[in-house]
MIDREN-793775 format. One record per residue: residue in three letters; x, y, z of N, C-alpha, C, O in turn. Coordinates in Angstrom, 3 decimals. Atoms other than C-alpha are relative to their C-alpha. Layout:
+------+----------+----------+----------+----------+----------+----------+----------+----------+----------+----------+----------+----------+
! code !       nX !       nY !       nZ !      caX !      caY !      caZ !       cX !       cY !       cZ !       oX !       oY !       oZ !
+------+----------+----------+----------+----------+----------+----------+----------+----------+----------+----------+----------+----------+
!  ALA !        X !        Y !        Z !        X !        Y !        Z !        X !        Y !        Z !        X !        Y !        Z !
...
+------+----------+----------+----------+----------+----------+----------+----------+----------+----------+----------+----------+----------+
This chain:
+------+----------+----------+----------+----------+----------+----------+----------+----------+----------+----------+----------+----------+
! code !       nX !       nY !       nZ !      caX !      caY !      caZ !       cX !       cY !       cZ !       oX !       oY !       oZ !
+------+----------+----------+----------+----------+----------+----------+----------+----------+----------+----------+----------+----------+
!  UNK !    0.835 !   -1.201 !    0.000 !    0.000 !    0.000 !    0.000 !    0.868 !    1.248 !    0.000 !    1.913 !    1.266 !    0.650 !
!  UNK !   -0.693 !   -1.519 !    0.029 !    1.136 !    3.857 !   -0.772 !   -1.299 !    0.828 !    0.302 !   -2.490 !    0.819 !   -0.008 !
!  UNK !    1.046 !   -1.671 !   -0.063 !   -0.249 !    7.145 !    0.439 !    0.466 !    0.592 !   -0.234 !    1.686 !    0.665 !   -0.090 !
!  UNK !   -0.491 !   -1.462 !    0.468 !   -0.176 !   10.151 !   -0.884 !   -0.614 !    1.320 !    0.422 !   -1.836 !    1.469 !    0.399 !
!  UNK !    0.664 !   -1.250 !   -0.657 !   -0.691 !   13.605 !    0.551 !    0.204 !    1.026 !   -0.696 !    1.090 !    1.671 !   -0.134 !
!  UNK !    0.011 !   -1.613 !    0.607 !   -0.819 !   16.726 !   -1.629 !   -0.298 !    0.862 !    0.686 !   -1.234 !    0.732 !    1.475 !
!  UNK !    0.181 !   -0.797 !   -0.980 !   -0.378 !   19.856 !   -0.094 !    0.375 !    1.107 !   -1.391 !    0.726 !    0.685 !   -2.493 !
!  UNK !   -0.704 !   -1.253 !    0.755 !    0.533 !   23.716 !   -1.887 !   -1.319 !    0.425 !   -0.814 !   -1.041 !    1.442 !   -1.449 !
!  UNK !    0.817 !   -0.494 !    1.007 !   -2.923 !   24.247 !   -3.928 !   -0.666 !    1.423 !    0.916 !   -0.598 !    1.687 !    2.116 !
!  UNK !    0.906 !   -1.429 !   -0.594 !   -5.035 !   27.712 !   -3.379 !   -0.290 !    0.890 !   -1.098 !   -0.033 !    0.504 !   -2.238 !
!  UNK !    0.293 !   -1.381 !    0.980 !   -5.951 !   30.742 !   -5.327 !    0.567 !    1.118 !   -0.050 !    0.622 !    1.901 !    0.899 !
!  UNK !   -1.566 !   -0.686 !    0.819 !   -3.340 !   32.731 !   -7.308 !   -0.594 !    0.500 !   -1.005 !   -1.444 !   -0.196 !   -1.560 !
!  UNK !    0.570 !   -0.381 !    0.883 !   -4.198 !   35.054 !   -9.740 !    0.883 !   -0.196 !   -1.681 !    2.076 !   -0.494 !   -1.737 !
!  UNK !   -0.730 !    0.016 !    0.872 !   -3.467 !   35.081 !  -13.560 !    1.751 !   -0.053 !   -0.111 !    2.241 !    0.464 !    0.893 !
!  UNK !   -1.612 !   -0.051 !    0.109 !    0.505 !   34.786 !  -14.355 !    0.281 !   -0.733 !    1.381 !    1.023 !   -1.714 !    1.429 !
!  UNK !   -0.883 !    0.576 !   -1.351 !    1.131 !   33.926 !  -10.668 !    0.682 !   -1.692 !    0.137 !    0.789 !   -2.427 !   -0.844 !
!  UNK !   -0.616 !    0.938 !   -0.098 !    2.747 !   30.989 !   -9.348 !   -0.018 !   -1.131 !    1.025 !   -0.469 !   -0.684 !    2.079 !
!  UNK !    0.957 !    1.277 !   -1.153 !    1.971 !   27.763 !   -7.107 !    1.018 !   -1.101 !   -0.015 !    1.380 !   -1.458 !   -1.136 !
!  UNK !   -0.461 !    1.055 !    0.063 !    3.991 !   24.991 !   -6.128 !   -0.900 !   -1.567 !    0.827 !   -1.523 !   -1.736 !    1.876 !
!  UNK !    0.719 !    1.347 !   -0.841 !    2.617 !   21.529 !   -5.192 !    0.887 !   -1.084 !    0.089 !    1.625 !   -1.630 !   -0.731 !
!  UNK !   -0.838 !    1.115 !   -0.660 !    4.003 !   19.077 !   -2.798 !   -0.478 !   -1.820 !   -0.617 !   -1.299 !   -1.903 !   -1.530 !
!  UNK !    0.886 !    1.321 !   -0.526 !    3.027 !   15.108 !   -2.499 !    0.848 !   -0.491 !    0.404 !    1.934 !   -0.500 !   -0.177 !
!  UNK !   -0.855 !    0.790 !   -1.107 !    4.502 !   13.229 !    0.196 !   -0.638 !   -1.533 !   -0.239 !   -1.856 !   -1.707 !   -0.215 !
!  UNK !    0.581 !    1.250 !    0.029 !    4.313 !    9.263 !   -0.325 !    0.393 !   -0.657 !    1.145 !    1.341 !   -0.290 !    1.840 !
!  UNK !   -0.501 !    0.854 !   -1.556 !    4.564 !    6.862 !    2.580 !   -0.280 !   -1.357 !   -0.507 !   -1.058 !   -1.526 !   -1.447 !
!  UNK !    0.490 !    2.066 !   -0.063 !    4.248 !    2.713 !    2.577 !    1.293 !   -0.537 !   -0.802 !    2.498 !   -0.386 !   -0.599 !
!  UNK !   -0.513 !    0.563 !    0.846 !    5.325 !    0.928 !   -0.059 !    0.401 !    0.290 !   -1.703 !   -0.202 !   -0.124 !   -2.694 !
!  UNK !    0.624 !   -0.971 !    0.698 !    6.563 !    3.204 !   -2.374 !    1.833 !   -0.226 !   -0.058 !    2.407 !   -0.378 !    1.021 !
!  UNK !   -1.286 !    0.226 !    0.719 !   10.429 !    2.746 !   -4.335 !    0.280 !    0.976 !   -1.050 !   -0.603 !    1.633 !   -1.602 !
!  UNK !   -0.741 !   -0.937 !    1.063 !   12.752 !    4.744 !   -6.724 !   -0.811 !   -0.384 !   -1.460 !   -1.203 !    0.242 !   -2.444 !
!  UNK !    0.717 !    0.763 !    1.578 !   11.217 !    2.329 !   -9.337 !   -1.153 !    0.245 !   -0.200 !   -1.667 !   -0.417 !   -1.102 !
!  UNK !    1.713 !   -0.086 !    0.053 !    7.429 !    3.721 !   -8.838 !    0.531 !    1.447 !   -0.751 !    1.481 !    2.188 !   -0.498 !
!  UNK !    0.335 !   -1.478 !    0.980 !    6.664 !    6.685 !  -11.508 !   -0.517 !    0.598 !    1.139 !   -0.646 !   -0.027 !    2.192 !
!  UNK !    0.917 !   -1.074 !   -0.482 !    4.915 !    9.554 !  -10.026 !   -0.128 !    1.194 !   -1.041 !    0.557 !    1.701 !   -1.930 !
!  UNK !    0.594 !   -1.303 !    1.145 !    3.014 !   12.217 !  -11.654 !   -0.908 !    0.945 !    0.750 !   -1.101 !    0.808 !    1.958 !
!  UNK !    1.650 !   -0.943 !   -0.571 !   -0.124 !   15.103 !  -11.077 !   -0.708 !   -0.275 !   -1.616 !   -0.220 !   -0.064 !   -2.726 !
!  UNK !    1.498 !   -0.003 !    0.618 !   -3.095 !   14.514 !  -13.082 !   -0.723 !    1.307 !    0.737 !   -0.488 !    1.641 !    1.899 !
!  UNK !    1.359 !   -0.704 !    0.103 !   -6.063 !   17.171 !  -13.309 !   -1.106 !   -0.378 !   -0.576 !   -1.291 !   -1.071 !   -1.577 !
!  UNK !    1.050 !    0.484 !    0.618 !   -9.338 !   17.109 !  -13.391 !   -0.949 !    1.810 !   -0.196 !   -1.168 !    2.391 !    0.867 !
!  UNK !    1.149 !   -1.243 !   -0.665 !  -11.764 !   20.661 !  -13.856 !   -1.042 !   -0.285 !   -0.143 !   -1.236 !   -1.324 !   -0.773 !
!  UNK !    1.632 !    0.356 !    0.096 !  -15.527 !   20.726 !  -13.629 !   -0.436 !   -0.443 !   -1.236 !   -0.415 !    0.337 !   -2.188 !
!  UNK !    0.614 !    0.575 !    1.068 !  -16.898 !   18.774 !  -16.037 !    1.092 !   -0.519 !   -1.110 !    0.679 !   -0.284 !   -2.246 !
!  UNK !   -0.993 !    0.663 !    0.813 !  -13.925 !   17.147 !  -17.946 !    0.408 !   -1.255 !    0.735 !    0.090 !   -1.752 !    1.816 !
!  UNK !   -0.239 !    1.315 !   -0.515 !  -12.483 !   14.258 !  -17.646 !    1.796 !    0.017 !    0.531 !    2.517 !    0.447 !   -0.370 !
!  UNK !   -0.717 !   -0.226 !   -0.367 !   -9.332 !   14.166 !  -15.659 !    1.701 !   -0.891 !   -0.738 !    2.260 !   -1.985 !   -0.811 !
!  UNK !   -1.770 !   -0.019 !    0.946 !   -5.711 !   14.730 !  -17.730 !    1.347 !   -0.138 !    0.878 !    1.558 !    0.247 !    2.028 !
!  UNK !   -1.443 !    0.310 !    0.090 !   -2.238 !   13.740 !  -17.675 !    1.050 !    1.660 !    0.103 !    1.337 !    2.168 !   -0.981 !
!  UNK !   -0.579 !   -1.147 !    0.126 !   -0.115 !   17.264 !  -16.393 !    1.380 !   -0.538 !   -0.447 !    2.040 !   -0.258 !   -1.448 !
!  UNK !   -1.684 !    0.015 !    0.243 !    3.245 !   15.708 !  -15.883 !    0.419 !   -1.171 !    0.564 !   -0.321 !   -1.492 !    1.494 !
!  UNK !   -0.684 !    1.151 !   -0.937 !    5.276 !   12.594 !  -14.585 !    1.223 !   -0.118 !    0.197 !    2.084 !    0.743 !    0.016 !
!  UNK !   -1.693 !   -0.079 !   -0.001 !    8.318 !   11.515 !  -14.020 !    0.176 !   -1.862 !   -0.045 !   -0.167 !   -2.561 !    0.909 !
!  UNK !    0.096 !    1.635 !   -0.445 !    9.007 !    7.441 !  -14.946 !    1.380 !   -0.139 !    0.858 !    2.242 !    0.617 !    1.308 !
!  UNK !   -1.105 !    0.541 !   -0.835 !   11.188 !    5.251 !  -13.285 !    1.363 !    0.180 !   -0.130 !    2.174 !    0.023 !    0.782 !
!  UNK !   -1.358 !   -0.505 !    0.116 !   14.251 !    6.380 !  -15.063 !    0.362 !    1.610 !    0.297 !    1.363 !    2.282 !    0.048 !
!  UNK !   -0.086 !   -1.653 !   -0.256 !   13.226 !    9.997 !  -13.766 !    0.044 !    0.597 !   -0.839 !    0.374 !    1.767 !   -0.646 !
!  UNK !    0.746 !   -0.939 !    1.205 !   12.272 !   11.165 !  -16.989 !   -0.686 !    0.662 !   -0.266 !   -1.692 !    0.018 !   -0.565 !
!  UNK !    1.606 !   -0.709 !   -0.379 !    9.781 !   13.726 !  -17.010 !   -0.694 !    0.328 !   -1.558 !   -0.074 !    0.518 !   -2.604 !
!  UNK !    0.403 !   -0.002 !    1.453 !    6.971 !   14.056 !  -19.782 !   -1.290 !    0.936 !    0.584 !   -1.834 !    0.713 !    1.666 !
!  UNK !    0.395 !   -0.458 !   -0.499 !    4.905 !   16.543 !  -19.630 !   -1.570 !    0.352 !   -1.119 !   -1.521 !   -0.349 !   -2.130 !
!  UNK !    1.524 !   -0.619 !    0.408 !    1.151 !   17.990 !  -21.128 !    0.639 !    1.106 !   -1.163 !    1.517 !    1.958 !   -1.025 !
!  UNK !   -0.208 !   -0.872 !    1.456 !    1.476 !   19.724 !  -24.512 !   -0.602 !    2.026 !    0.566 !   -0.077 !    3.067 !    0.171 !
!  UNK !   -0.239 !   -0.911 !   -0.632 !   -0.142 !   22.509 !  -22.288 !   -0.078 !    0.395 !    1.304 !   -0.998 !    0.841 !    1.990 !
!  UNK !   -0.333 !   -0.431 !   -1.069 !    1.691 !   22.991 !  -19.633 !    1.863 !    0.383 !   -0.646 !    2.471 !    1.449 !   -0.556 !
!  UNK !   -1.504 !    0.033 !    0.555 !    5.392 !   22.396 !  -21.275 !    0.239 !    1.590 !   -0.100 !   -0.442 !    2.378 !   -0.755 !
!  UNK !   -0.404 !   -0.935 !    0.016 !    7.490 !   25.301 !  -20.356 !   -0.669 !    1.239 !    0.821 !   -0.414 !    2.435 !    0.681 !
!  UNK !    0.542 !   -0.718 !   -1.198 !    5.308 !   26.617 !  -17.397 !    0.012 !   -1.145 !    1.071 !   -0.112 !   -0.742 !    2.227 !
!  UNK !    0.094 !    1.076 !   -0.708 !    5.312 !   23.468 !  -15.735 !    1.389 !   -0.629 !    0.176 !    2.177 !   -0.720 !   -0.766 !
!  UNK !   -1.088 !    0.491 !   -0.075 !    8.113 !   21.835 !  -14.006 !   -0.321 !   -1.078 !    0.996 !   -0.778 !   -0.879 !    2.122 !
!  UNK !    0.158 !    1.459 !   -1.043 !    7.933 !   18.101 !  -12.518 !    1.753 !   -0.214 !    0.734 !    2.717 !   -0.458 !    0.009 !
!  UNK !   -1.163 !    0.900 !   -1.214 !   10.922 !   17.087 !   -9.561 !   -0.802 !   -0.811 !    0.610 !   -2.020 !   -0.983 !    0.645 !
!  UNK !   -0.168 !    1.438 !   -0.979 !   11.657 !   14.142 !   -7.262 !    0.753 !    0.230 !    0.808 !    1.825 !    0.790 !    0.579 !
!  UNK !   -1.381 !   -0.298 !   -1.321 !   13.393 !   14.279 !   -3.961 !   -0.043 !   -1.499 !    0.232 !   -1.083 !   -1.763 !    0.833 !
!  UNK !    0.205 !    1.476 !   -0.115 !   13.738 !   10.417 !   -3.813 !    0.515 !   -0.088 !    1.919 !   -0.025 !   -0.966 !    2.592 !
!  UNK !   -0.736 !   -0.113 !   -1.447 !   15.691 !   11.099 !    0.018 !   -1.617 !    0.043 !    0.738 !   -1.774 !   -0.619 !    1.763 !
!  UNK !    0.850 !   -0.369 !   -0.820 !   12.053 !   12.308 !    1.014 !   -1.449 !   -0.684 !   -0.946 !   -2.647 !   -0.575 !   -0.688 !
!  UNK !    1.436 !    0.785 !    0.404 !    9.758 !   10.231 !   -1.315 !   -1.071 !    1.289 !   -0.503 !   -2.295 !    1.164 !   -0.462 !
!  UNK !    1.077 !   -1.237 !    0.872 !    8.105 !   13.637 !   -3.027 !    0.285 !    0.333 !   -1.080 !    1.343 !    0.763 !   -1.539 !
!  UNK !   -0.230 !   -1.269 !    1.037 !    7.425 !   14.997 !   -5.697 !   -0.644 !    1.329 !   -0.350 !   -1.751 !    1.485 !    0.166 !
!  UNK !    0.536 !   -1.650 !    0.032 !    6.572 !   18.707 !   -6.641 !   -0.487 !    0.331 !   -1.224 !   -0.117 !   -0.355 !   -2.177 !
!  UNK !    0.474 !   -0.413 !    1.591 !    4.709 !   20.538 !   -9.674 !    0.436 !    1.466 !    0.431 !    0.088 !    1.975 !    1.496 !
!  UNK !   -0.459 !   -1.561 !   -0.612 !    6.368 !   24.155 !   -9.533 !   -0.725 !    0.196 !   -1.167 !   -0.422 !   -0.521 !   -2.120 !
!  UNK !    1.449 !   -0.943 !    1.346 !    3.292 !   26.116 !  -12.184 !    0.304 !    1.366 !    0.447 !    0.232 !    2.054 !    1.464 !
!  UNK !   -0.692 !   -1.447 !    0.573 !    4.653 !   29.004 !  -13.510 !   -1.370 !    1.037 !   -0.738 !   -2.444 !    0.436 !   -0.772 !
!  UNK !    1.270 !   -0.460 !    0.936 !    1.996 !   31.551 !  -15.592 !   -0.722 !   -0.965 !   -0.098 !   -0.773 !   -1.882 !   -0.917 !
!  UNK !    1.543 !    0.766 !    0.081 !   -1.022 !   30.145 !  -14.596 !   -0.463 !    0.701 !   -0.688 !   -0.159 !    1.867 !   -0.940 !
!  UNK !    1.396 !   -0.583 !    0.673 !   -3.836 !   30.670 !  -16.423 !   -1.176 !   -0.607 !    0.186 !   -1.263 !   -1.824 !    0.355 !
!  UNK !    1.273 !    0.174 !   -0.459 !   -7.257 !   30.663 !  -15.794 !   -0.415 !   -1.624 !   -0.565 !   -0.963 !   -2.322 !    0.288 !
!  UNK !    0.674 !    1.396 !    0.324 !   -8.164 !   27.134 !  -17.784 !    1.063 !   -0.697 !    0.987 !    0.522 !   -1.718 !    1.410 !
!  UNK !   -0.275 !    0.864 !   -1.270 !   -5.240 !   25.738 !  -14.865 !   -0.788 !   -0.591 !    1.203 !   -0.576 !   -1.376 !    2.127 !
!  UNK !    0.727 !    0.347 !   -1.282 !   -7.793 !   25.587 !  -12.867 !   -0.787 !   -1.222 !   -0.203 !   -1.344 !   -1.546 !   -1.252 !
!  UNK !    0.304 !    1.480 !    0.151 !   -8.871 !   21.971 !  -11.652 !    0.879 !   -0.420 !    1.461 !    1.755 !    0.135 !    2.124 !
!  UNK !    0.074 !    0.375 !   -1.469 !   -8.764 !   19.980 !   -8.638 !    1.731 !   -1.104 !   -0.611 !    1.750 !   -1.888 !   -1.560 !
!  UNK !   -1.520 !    0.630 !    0.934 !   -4.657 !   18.493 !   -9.518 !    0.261 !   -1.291 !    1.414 !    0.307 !   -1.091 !    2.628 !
!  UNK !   -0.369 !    1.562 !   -0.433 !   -3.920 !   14.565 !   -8.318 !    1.483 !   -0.312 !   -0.251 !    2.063 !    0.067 !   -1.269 !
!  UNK !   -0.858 !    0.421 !    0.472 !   -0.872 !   12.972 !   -7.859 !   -0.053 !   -1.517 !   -0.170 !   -1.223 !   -1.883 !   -0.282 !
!  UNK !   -0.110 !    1.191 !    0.463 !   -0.357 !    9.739 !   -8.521 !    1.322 !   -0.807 !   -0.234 !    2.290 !   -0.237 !   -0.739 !
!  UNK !   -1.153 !    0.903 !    0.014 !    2.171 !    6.713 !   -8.409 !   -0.256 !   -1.778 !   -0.677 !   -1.321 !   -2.312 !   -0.368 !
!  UNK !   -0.108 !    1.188 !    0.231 !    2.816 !    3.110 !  -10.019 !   -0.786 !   -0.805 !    1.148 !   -0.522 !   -0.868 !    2.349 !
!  UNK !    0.451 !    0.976 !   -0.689 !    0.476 !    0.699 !   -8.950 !   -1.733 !    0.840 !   -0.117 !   -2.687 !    0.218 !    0.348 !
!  UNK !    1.113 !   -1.154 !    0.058 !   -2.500 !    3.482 !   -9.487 !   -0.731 !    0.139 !    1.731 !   -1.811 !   -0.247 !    2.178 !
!  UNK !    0.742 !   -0.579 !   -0.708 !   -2.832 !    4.914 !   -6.423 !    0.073 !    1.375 !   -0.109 !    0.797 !    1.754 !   -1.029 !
!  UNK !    0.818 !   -1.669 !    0.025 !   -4.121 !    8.848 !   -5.878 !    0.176 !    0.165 !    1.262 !    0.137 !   -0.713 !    2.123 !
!  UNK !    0.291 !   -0.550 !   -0.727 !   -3.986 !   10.993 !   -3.710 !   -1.488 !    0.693 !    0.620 !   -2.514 !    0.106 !    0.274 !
!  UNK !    1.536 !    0.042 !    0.216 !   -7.161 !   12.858 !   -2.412 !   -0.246 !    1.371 !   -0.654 !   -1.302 !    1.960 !   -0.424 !
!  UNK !   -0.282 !   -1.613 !    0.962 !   -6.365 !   16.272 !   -4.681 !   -0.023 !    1.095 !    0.587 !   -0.745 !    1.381 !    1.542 !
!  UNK !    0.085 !   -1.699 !   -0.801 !   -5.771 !   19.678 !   -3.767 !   -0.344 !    1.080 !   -1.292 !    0.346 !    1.118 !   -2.311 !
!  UNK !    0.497 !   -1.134 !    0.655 !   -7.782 !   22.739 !   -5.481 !    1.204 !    1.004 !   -0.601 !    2.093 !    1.572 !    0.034 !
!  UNK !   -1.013 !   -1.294 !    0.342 !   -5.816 !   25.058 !   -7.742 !   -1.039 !    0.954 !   -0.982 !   -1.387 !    0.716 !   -2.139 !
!  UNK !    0.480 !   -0.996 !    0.968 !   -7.670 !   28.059 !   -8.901 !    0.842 !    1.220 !   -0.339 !    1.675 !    1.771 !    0.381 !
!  UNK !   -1.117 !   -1.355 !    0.573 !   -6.062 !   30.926 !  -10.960 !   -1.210 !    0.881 !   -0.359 !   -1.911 !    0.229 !   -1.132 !
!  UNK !    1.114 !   -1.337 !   -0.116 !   -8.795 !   34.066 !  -11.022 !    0.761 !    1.098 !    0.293 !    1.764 !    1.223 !    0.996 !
!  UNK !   -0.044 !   -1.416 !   -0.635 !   -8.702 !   37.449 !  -10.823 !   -0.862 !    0.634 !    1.063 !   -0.647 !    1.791 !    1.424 !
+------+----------+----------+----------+----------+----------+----------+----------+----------+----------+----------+----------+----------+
């Protein structure tokens, strides 16, 4: 079993900037991917960014180049640092690890 805790979401206006944590605990190795998924109201919830097992990161056609995926493997996290938000960023953002577990999401709205 893995848990995951997301922490860092809130409301940031246009351009601003947001970082998001997730802390994993259990059963949870260098060799497990991790990523954030989104979901916003009424869509079906997308692929932002990951990182596989060789720590490769792949990222969302849009987010690339506002979006930045790390790994602290010492502390089992990984982070989404979101650069120029923009208003369609907004969406409740998941992380996620090998084996499909989720976290329970943290809110990111970008408004004026």
């Amino acid at each position: 079993q893995v848990q995951l805790v997301e922490s860092g979401g809130g409301l940031v206006q246009p351009g601003g900037s947001l970082r998001l944590s997730c802390a994993a605990s259990g059963s949870i190795t260098s060799q497990n991917a991790m990523g954030w998924y989104r979901q916003a109201p009424g869509k079906q919830r997308e692929l932002v960014a990951n990182i596989n097992r060789y720590g490769l990161p792949r990222y969302a056609e849009s987010v690339k180049g506002r979006f930045t995926i790390s790994r602290d493997y010492r502390k089992n996290t990984v982070y989404l640092q979101m650069n120029s938000l923009k208003p369609e960023d907004t969406a409740v953002y998941y992380c996620w690890t090998s084996g499909d577990y989720w976290g329970q999401g943290t809110q990111v709205t970008v408004s004026s």
